[in-house]
Backbone atoms as SQL, in Angstrom:
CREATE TABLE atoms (id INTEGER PRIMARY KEY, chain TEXT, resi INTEGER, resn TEXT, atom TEXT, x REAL, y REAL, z REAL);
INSERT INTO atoms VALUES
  (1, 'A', 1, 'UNK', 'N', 18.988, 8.161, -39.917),
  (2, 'A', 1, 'UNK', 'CA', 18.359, 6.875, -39.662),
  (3, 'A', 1, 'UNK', 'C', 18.364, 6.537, -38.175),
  (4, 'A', 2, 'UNK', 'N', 19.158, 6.949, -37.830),
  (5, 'A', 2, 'UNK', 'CA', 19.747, 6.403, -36.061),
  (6, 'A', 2, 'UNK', 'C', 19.315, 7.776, -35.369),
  (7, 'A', 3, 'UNK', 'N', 18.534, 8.617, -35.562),
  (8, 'A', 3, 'UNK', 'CA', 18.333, 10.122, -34.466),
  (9, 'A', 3, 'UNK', 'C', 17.663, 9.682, -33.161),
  (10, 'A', 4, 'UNK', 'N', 16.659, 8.918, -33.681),
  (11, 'A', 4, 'UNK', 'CA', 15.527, 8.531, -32.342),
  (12, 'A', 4, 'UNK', 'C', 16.138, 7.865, -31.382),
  (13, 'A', 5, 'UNK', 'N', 17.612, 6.686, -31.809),
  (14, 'A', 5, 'UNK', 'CA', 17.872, 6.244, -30.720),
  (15, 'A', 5, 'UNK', 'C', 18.516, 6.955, -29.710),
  (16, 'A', 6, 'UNK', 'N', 18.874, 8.088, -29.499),
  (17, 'A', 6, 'UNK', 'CA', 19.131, 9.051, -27.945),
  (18, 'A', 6, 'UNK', 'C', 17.711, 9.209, -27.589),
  (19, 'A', 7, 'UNK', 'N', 16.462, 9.394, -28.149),
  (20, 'A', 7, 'UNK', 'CA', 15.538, 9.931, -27.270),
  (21, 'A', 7, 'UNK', 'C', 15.574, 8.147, -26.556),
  (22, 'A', 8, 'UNK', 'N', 15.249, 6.787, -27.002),
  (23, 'A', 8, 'UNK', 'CA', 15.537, 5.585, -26.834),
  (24, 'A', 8, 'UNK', 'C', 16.157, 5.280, -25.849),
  (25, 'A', 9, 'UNK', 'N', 17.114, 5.829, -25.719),
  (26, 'A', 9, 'UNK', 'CA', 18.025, 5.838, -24.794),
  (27, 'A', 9, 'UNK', 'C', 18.004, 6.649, -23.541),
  (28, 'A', 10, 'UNK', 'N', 17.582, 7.573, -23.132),
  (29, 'A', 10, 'UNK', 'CA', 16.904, 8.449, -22.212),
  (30, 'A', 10, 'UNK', 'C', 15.985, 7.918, -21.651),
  (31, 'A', 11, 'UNK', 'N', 14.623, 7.307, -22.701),
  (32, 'A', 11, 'UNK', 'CA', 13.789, 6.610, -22.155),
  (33, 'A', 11, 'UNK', 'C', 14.136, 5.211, -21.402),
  (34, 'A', 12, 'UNK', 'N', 15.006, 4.644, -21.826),
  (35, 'A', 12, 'UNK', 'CA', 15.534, 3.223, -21.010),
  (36, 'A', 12, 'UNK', 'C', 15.993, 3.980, -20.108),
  (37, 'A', 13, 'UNK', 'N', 16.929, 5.358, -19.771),
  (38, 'A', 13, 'UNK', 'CA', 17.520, 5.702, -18.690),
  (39, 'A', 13, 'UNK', 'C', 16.491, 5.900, -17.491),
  (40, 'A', 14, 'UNK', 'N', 15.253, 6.899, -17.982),
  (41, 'A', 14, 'UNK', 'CA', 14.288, 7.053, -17.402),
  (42, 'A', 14, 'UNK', 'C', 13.444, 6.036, -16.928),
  (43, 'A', 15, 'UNK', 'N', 13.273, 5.296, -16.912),
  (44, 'A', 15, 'UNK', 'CA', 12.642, 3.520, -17.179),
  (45, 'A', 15, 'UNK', 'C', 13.874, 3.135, -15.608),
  (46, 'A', 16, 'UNK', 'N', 14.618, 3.051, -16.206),
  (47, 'A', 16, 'UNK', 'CA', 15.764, 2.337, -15.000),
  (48, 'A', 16, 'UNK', 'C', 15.487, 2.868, -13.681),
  (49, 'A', 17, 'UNK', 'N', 15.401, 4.489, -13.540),
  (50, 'A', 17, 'UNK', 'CA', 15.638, 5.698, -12.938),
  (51, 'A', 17, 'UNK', 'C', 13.865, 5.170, -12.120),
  (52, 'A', 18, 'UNK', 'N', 13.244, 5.253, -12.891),
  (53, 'A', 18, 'UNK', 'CA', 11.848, 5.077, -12.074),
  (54, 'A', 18, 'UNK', 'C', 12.054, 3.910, -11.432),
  (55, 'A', 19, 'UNK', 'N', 12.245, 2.604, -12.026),
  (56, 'A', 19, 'UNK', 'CA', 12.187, 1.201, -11.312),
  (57, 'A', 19, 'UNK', 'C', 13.125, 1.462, -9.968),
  (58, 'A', 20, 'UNK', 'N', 14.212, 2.498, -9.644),
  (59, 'A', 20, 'UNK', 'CA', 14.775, 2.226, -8.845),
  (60, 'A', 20, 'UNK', 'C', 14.063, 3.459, -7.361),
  (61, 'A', 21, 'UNK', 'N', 13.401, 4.266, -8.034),
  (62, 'A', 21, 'UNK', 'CA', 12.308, 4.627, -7.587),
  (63, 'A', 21, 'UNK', 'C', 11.540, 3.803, -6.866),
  (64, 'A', 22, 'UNK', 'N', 10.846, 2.799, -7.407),
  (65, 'A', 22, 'UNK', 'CA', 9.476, 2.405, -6.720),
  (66, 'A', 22, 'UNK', 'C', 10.455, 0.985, -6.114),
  (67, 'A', 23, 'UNK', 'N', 11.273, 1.075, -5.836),
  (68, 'A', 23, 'UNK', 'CA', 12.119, -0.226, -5.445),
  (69, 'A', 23, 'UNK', 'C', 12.131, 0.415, -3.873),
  (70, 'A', 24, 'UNK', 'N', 12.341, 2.182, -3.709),
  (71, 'A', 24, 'UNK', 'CA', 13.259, 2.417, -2.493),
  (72, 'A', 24, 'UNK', 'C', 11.336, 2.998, -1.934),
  (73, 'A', 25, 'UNK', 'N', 10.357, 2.782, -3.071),
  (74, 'A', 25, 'UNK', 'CA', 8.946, 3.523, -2.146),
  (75, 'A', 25, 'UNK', 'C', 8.565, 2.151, -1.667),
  (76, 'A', 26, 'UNK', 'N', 8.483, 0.823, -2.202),
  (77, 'A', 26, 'UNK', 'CA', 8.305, -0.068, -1.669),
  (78, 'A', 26, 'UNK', 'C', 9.053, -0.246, -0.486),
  (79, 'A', 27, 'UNK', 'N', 10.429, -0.173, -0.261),
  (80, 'A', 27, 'UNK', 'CA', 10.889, -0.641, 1.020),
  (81, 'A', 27, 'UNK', 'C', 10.502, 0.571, 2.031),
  (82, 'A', 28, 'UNK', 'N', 9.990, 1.928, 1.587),
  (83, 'A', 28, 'UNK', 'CA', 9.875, 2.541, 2.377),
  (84, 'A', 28, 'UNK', 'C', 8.709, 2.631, 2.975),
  (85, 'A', 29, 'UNK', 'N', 7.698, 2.250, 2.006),
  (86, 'A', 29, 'UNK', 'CA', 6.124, 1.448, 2.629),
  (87, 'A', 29, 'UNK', 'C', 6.131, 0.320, 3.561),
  (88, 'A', 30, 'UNK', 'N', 7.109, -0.541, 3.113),
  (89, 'A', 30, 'UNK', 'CA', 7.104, -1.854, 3.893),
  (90, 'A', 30, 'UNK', 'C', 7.360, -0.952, 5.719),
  (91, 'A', 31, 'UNK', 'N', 7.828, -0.194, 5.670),
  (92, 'A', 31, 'UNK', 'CA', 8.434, 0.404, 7.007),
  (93, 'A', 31, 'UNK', 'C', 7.358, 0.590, 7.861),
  (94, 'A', 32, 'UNK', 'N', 6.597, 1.917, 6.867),
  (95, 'A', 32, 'UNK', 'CA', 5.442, 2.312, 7.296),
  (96, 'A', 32, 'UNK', 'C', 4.508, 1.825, 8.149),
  (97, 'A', 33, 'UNK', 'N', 3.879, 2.241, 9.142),
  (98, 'A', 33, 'UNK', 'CA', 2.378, 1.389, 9.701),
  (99, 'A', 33, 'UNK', 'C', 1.018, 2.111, 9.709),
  (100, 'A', 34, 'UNK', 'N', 0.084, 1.514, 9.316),
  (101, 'A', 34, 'UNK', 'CA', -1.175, 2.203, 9.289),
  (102, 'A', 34, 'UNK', 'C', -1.783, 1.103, 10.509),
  (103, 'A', 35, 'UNK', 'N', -3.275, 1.799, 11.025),
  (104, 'A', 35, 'UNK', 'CA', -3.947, 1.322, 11.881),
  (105, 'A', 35, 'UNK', 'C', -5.153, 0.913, 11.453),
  (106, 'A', 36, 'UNK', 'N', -6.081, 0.031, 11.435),
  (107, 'A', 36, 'UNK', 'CA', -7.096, 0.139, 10.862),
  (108, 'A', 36, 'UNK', 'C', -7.991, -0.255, 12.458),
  (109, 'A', 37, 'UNK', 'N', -9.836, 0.233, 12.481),
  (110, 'A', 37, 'UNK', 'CA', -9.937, -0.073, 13.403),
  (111, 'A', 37, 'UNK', 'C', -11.225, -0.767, 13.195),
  (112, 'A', 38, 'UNK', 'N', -12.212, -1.168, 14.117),
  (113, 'A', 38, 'UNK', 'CA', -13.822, -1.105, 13.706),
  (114, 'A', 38, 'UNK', 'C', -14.235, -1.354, 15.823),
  (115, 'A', 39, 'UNK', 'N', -15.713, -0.781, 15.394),
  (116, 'A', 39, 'UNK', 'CA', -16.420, -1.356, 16.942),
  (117, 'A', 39, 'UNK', 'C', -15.700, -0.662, 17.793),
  (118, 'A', 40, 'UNK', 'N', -15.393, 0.869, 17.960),
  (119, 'A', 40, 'UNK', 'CA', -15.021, 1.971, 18.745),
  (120, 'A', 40, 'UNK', 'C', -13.376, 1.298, 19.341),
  (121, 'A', 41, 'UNK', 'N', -12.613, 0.711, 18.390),
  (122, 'A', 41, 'UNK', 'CA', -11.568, -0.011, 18.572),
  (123, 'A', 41, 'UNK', 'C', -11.522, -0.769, 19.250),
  (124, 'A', 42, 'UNK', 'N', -12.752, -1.550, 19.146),
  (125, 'A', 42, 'UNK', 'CA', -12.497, -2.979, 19.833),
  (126, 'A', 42, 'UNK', 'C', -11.467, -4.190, 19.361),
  (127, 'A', 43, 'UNK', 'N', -11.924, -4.166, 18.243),
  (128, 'A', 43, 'UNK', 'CA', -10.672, -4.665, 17.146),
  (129, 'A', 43, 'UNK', 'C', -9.923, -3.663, 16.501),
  (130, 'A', 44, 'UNK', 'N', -8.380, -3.990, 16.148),
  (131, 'A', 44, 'UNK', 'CA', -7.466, -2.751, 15.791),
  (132, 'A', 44, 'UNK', 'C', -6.324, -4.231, 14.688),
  (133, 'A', 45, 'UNK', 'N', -6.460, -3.180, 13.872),
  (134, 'A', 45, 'UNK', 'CA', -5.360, -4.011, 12.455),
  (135, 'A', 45, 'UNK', 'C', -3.883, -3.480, 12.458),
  (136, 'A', 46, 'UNK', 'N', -2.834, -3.802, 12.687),
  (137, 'A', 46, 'UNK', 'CA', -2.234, -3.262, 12.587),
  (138, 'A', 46, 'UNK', 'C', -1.510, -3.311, 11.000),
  (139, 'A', 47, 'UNK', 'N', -0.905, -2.529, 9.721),
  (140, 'A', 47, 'UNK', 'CA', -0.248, -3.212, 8.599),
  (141, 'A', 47, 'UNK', 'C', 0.613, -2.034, 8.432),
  (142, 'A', 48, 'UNK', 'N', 1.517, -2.853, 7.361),
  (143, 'A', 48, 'UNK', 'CA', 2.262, -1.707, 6.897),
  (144, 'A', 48, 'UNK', 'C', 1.782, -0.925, 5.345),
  (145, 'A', 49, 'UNK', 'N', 2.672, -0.524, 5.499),
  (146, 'A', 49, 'UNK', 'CA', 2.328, 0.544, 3.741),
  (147, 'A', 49, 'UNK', 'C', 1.568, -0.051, 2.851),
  (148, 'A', 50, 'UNK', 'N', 2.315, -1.285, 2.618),
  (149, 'A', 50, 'UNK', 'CA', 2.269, -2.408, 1.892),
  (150, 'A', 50, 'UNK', 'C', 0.580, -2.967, 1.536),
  (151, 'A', 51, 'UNK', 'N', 0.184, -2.847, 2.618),
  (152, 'A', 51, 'UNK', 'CA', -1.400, -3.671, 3.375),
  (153, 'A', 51, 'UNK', 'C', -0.802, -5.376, 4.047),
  (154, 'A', 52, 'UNK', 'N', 0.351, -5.028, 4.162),
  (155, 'A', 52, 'UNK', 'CA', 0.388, -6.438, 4.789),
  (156, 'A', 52, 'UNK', 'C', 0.214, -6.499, 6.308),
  (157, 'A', 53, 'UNK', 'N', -0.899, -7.492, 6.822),
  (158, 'A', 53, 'UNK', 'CA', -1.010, -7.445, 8.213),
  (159, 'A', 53, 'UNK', 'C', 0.085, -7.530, 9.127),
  (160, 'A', 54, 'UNK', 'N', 0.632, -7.074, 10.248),
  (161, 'A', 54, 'UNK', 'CA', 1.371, -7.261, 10.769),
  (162, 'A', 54, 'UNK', 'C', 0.643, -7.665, 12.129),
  (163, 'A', 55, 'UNK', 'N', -0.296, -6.855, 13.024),
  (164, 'A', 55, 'UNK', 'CA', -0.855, -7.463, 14.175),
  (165, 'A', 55, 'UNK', 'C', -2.505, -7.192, 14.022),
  (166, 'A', 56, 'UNK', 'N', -2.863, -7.862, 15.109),
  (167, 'A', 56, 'UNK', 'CA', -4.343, -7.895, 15.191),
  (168, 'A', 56, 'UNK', 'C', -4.499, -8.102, 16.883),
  (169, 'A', 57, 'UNK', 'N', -5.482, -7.008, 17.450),
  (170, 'A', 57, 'UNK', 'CA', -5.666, -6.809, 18.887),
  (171, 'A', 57, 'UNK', 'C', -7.018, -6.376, 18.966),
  (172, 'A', 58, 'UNK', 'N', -7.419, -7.522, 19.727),
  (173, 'A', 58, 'UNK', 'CA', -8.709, -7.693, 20.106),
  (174, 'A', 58, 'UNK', 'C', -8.765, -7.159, 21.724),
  (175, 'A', 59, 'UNK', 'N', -10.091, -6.257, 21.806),
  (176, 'A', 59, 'UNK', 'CA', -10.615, -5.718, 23.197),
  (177, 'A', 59, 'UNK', 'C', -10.454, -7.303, 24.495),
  (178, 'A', 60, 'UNK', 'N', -10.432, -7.281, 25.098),
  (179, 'A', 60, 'UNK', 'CA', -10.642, -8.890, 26.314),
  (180, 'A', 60, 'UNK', 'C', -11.952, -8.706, 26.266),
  (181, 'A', 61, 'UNK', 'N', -12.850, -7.572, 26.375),
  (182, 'A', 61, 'UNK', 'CA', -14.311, -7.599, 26.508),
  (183, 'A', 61, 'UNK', 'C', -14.835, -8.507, 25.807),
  (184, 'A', 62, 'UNK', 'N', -14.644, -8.619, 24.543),
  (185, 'A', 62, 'UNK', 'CA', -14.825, -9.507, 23.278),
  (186, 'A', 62, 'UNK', 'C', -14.737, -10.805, 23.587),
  (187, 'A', 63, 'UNK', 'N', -13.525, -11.019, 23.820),
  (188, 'A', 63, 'UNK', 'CA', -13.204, -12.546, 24.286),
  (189, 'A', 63, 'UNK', 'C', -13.905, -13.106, 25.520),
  (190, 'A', 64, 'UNK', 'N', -13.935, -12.551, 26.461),
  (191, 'A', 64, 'UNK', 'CA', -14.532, -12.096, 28.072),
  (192, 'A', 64, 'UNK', 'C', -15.979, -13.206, 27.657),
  (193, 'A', 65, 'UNK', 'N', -16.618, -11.962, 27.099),
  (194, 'A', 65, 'UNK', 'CA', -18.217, -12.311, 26.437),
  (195, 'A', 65, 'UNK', 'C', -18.371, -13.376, 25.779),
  (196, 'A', 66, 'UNK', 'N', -17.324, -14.023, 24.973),
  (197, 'A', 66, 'UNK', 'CA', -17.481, -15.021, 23.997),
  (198, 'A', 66, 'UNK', 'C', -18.642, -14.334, 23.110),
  (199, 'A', 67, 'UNK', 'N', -18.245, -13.120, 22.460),
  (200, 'A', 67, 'UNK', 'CA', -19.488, -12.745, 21.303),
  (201, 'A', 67, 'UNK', 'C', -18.789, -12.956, 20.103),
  (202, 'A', 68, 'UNK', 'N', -18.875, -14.322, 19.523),
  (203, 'A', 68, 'UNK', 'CA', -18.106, -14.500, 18.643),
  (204, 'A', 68, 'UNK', 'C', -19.065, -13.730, 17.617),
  (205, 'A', 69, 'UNK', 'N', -19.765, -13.998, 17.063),
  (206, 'A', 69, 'UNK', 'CA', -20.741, -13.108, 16.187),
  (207, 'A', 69, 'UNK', 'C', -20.387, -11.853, 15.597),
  (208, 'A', 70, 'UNK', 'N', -20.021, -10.925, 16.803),
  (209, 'A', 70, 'UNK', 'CA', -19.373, -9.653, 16.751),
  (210, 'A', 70, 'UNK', 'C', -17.733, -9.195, 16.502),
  (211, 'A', 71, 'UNK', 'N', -17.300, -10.350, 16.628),
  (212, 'A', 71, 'UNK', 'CA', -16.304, -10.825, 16.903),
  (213, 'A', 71, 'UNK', 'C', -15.658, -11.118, 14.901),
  (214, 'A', 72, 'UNK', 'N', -16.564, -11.678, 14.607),
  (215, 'A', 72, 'UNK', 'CA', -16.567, -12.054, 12.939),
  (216, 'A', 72, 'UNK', 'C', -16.972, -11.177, 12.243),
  (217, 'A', 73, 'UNK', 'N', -17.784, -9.971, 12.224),
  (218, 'A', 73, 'UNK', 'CA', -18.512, -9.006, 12.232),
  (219, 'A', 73, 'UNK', 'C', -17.253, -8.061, 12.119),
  (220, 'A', 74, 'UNK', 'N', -16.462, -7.660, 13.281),
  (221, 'A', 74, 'UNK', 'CA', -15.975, -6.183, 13.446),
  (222, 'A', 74, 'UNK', 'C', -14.488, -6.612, 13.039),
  (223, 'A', 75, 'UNK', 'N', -13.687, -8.040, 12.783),
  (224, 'A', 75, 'UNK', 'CA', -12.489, -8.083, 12.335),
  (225, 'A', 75, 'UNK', 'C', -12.498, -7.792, 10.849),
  (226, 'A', 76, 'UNK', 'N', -13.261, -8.476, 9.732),
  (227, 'A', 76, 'UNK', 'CA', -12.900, -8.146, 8.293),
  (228, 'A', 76, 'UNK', 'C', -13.209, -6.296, 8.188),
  (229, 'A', 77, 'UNK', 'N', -13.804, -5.787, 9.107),
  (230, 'A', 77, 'UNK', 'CA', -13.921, -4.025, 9.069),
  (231, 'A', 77, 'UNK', 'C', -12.746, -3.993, 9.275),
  (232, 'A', 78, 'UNK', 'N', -12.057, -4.108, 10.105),
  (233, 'A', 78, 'UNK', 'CA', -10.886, -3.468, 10.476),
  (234, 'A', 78, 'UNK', 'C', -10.043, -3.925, 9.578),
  (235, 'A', 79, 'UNK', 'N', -10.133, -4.652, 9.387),
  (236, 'A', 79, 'UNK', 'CA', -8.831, -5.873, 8.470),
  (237, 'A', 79, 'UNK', 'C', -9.271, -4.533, 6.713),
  (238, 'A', 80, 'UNK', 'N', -10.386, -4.553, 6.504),
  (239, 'A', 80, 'UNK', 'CA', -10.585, -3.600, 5.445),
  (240, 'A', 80, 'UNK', 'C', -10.440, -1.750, 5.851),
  (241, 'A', 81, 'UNK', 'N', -10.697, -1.258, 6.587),
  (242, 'A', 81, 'UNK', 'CA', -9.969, -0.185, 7.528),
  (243, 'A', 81, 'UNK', 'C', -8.711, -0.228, 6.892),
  (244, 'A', 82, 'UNK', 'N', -7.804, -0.861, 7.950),
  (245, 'A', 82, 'UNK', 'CA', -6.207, -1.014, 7.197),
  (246, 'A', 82, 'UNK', 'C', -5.907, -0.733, 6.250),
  (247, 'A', 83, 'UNK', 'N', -6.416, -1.524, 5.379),
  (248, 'A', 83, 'UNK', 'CA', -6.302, -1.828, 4.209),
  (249, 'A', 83, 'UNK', 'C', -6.322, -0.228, 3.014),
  (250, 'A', 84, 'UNK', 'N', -7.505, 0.065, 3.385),
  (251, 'A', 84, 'UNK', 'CA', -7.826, 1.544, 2.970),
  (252, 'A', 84, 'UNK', 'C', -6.665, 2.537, 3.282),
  (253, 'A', 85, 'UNK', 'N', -6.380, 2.450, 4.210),
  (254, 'A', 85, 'UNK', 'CA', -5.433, 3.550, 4.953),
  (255, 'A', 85, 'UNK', 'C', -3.842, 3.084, 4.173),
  (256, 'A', 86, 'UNK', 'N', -3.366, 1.860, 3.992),
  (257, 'A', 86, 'UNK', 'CA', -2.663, 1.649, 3.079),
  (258, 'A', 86, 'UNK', 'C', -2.630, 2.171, 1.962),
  (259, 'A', 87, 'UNK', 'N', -3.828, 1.830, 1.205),
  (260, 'A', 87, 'UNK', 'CA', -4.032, 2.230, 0.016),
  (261, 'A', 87, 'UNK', 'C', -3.766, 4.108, -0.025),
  (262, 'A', 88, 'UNK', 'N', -4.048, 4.519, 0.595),
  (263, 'A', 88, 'UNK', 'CA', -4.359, 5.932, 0.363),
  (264, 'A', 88, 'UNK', 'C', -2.386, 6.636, 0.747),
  (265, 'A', 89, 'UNK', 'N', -1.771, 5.335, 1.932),
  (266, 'A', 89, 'UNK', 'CA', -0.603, 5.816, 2.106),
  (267, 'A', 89, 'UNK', 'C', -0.043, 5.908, 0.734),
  (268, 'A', 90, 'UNK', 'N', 0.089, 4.734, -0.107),
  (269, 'A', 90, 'UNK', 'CA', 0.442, 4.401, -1.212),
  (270, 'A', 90, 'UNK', 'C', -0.009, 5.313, -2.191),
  (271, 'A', 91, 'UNK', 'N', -1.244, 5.734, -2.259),
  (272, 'A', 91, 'UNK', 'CA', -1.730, 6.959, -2.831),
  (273, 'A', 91, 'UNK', 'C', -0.625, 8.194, -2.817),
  (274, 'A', 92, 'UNK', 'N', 0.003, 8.508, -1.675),
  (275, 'A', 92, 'UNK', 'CA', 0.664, 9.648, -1.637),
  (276, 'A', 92, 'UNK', 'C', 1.892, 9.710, -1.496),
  (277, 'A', 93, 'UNK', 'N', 2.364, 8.425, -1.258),
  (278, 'A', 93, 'UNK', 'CA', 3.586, 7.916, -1.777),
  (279, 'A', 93, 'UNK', 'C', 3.861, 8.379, -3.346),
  (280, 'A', 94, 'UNK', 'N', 2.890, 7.818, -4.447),
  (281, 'A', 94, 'UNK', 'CA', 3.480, 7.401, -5.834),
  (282, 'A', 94, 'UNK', 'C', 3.265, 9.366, -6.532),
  (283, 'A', 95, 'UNK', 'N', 2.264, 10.224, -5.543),
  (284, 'A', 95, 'UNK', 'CA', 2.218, 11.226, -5.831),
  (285, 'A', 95, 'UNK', 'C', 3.474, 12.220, -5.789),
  (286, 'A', 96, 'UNK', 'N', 3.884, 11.828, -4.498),
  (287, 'A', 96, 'UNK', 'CA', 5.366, 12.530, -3.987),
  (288, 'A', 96, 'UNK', 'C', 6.656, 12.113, -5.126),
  (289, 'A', 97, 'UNK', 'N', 6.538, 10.481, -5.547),
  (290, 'A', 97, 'UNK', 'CA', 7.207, 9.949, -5.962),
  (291, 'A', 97, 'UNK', 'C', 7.460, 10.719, -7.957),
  (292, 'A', 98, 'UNK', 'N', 5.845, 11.141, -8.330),
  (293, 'A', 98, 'UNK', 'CA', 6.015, 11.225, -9.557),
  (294, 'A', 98, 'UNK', 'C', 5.634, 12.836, -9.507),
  (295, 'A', 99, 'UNK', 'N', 6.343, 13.461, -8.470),
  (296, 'A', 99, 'UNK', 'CA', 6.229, 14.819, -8.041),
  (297, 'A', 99, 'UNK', 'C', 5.001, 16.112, -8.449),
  (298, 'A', 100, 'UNK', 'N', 4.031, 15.595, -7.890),
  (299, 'A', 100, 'UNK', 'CA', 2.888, 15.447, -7.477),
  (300, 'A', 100, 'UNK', 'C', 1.969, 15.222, -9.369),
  (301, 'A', 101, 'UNK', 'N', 2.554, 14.825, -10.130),
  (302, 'A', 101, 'UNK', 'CA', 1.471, 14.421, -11.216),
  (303, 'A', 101, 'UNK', 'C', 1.142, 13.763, -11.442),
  (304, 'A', 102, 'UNK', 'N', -0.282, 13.298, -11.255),
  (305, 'A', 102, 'UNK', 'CA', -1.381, 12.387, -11.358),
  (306, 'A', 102, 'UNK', 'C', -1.442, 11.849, -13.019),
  (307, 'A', 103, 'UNK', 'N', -0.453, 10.450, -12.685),
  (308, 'A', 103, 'UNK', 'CA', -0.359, 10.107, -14.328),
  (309, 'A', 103, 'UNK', 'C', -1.717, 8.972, -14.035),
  (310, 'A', 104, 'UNK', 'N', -2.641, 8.940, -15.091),
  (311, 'A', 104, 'UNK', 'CA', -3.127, 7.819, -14.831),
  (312, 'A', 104, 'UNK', 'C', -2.982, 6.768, -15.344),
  (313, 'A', 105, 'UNK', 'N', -3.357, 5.589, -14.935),
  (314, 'A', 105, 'UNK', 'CA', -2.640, 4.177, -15.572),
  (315, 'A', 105, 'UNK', 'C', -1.592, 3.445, -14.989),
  (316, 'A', 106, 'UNK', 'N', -1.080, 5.341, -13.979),
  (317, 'A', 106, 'UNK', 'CA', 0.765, 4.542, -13.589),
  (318, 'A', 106, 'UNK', 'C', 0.722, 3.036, -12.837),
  (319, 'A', 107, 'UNK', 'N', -0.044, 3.274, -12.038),
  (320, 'A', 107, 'UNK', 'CA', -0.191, 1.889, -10.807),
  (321, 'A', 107, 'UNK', 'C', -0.418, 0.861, -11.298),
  (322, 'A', 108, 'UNK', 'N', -1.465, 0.636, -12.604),
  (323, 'A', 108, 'UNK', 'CA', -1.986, -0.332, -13.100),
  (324, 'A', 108, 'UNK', 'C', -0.556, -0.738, -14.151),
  (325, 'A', 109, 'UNK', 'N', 0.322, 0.249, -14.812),
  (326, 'A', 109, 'UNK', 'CA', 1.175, -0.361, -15.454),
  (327, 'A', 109, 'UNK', 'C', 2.541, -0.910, -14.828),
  (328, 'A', 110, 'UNK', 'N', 2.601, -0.571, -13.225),
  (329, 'A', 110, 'UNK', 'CA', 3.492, -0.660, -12.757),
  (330, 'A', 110, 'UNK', 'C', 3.251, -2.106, -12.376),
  (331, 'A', 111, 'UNK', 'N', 1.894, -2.362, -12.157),
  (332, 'A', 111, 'UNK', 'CA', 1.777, -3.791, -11.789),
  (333, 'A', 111, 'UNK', 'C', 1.780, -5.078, -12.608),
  (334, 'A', 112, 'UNK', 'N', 1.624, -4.300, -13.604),
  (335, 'A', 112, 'UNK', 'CA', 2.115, -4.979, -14.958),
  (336, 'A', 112, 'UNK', 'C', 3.237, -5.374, -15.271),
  (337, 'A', 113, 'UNK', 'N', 3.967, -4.991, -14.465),
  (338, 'A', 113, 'UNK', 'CA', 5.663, -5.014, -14.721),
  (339, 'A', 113, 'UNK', 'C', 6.336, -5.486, -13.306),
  (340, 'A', 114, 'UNK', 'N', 5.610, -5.780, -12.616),
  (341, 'A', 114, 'UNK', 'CA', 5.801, -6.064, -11.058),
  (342, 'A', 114, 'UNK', 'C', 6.732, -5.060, -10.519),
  (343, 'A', 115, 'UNK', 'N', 6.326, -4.395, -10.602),
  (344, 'A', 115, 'UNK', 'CA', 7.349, -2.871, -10.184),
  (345, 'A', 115, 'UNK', 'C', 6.047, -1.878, -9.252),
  (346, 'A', 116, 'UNK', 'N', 4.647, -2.387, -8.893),
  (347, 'A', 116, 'UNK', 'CA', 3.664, -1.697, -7.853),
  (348, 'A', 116, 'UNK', 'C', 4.542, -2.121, -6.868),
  (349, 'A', 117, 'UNK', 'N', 4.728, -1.516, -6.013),
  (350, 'A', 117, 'UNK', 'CA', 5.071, -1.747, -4.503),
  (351, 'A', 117, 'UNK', 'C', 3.967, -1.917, -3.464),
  (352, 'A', 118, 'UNK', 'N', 2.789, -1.687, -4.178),
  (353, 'A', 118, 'UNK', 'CA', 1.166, -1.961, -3.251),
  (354, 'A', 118, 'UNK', 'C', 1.405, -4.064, -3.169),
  (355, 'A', 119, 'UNK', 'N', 1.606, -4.159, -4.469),
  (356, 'A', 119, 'UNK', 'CA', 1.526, -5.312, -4.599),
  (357, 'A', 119, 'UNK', 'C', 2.907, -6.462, -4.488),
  (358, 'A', 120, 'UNK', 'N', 3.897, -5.943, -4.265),
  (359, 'A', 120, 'UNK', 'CA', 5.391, -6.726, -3.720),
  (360, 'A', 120, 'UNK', 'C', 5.062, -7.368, -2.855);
């Protein structure tokens, strides 16, 4: 009657074992920095793993000119730049992490459980 609960039990071990996993890829993303750029790096994003912005550096030319236009134009590129380059860090993060097998669903169930580290 009671056999299944060791596999039960493995699986909660395994369960624990991962969460403490994506606990140490999150802080190790948070570390991380990606660059994002647009307009031959006139504007430059700076974020971490995470996609959280950390800086934003604008050319003086830009400012100089007052081309605000371009100015509104080439920041959400870069700001999305970043962003991408995050994503893809995180991409090869959770690959390394689940030694290289492409489970699918994982990210979406991890966020389900607030255990994505894209999204911490």
């Amino acid at each position: 009657m009671f056999k299944g609960l060791g596999n039960i039990g493995n699986l909660m071990k395994q369960a624990q074992e991962m969460g403490s996993k994506m606990q140490e890829l999150s802080d190790e993303l948070k570390k991380k920095r990606v660059t994002g750029s647009a307009g031959a790096d006139m504007v430059e994003i700076e974020a971490n793993g995470l996609g959280e912005v950390l800086a934003v550096r604008i050319d003086p030319s830009l400012i100089e000119k007052q081309d605000r236009e371009l100015l509104e134009d080439l920041l959400p590129a870069a700001f999305n730049s970043a962003q991408a380059k995050a994503k893809q860090l995180h991409a090869e993060q959770m690959q390394s992490l689940t030694g290289g097998l492409n489970i699918p669903g994982l990210s979406d169930a991890l966020e389900q459980t607030g255990e994505n580290p894209l999204t911490d």
